[in-house]
C-alpha positions in Angstrom: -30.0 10.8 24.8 -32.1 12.2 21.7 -30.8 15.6 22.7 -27.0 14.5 22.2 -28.1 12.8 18.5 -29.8 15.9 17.3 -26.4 18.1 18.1 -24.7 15.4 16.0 -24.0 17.0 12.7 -23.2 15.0 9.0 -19.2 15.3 9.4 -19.0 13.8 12.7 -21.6 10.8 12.1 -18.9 10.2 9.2 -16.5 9.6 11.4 -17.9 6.5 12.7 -18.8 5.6 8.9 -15.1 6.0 8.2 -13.8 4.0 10.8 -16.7 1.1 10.1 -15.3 1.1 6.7 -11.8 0.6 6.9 -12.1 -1.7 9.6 -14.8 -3.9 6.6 -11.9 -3.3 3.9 -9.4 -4.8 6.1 -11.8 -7.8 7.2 -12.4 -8.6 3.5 -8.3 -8.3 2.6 -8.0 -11.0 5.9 -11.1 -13.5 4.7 -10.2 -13.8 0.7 -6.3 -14.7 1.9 -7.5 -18.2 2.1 -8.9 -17.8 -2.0 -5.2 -16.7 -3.5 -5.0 -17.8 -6.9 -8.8 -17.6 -7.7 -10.7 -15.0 -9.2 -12.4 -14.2 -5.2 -9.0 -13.5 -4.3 -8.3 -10.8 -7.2 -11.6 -9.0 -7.1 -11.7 -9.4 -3.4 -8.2 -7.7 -2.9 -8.9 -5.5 -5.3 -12.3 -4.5 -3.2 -11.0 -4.2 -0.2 -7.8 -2.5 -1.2 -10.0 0.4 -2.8 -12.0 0.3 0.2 -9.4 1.2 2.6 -7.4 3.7 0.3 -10.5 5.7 0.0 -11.6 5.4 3.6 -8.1 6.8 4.4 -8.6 9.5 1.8 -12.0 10.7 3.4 -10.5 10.1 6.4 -8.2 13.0 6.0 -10.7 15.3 4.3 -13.0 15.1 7.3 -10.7 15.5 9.7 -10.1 18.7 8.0 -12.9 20.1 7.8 -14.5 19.1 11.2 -11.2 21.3 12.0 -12.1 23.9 10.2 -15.7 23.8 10.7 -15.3 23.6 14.9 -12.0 25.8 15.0 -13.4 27.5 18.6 -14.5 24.1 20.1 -11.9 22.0 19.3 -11.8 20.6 23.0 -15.4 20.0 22.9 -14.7 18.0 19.6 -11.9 15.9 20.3 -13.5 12.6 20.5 -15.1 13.2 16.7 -12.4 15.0 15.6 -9.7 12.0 16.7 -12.2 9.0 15.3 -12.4 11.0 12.2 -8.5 11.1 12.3 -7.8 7.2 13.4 -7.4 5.6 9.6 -5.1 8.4 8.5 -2.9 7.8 12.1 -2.8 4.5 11.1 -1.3 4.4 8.2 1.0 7.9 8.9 2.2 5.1 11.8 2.6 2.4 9.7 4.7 4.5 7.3 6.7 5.9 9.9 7.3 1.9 12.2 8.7 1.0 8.6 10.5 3.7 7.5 12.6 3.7 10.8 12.8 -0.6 10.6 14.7 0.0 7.1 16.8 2.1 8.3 
């Protein structure tokens, strides 16, 4: 078990971090719903909205570089390199359920 920690480097522990994060952004945007109008509300959405854009945002950057960084092991990477990669497939799945719903 300490072996597989130590082989752990800083861009795939991020990947959990990521993931933690958004999941806390959209938690906060769920539990201030119940303030709208007052000033938890504002700064609450406000938090959590920032939260999640920039989770997303580092989401994509370290999905690029664990590519870049692990081009040869890609197969041996897949479960980092995915759970680095699941906030930006969110969204790039949202976009795409509603683009083809407006149509």
């Amino acid at each position: 078990m300490n072996i597989r920690i130590r082989n752990i480097n800083c861009n795939k522990k991020s990947g959990i971090l990521i993931v933690g994060i958004c999941l806390i952004a959209m938690l906060l945007g769920y539990f201030v719903e119940s303030y709208r109008g007052t000033w938890i509300y504002h700064y609450g959405n406000t938090i959590s909205l920032f939260m999640f854009y920039c989770g997303i945002l580092y989401s994509f950057i370290n999905t690029i570089l664990l590519i870049s960084k692990h081009k040869s092991e890609l197969k041996n990477n897949f479960i980092c390199l995915f759970l680095s990669a699941i906030p930006f497939l969110y969204i790039i799945i949202m976009i795409a359920i509603a683009m083809s719903k407006s149509q």
